[in-house]
C-alpha positions as CSV (number, residue, x, y, z in Angstrom):
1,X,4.4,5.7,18.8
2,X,7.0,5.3,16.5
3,X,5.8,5.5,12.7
4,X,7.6,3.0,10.1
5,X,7.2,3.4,6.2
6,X,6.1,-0.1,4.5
7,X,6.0,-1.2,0.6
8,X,2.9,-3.0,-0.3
9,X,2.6,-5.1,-3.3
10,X,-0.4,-6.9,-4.6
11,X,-2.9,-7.4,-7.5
12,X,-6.1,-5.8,-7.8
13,X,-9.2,-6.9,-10.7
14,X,-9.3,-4.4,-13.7
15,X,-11.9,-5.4,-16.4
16,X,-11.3,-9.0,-17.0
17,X,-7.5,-8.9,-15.8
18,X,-5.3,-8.5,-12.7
19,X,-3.8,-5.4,-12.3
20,X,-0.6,-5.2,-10.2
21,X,0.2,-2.4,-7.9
22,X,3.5,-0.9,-5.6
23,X,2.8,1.0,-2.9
24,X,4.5,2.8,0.0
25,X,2.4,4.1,2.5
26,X,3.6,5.0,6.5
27,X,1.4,3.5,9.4
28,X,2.4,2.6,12.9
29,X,2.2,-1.1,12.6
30,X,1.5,-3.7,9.4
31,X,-2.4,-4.5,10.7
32,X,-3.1,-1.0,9.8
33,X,-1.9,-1.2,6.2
34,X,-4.5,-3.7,5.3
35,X,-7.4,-1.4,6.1
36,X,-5.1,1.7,4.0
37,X,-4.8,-0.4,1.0
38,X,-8.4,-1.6,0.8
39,X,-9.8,1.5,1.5
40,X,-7.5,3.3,-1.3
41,X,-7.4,1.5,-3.6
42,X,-11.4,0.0,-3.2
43,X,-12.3,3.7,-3.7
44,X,-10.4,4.7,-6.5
45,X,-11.3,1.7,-8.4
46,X,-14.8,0.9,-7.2
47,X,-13.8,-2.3,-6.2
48,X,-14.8,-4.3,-2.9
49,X,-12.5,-5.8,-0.8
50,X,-12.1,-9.7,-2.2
51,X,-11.0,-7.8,-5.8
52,X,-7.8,-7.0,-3.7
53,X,-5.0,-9.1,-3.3
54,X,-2.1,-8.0,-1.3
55,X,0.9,-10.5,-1.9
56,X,3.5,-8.7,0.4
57,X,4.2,-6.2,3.0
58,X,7.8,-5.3,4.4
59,X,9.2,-2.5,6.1
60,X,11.9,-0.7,4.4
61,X,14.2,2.2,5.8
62,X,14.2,5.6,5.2
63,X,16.8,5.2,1.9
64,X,14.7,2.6,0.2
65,X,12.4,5.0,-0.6
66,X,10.7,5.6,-3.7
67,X,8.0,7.9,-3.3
68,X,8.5,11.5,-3.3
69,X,5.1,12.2,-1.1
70,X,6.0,9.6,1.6
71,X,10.2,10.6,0.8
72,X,9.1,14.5,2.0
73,X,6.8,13.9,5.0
74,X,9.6,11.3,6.7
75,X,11.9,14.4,6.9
């Protein structure tokens, strides 16, 4: 299976505000993302999954990319 590398925007609860958050992550196909994001970012934060609100997901190409992690394990 073929792996594609996907930007992820959304919003998550901080205190009494929405945080927003960019993220590029790799995964074999968009379903898998979700679970990725919630788990991350749920973890990091303490937050459960309904405090996470992802507002888009598109696949971008290998040039688009901003991350220097996901940048050097796409080589």
């Amino acid at each position: 299976m073929k792996t594609k590398i996907f930007k992820i925007q959304g919003k998550f609860v901080l205190g009494e505000s929405l945080k927003p958050f960019t993220k590029e992550l790799k995964a074999v196909k968009e379903e898998d993302i979700y679970e990725r994001i919630y788990s991350e970012i749920g973890s990091k934060h303490h937050l459960s999954r309904y405090q996470i609100k992802i507002e888009k997901i598109e696949e971008i190409s290998a040039e688009d990319i901003q991350d220097s992690i996901v940048k050097s394990i796409t080589r």
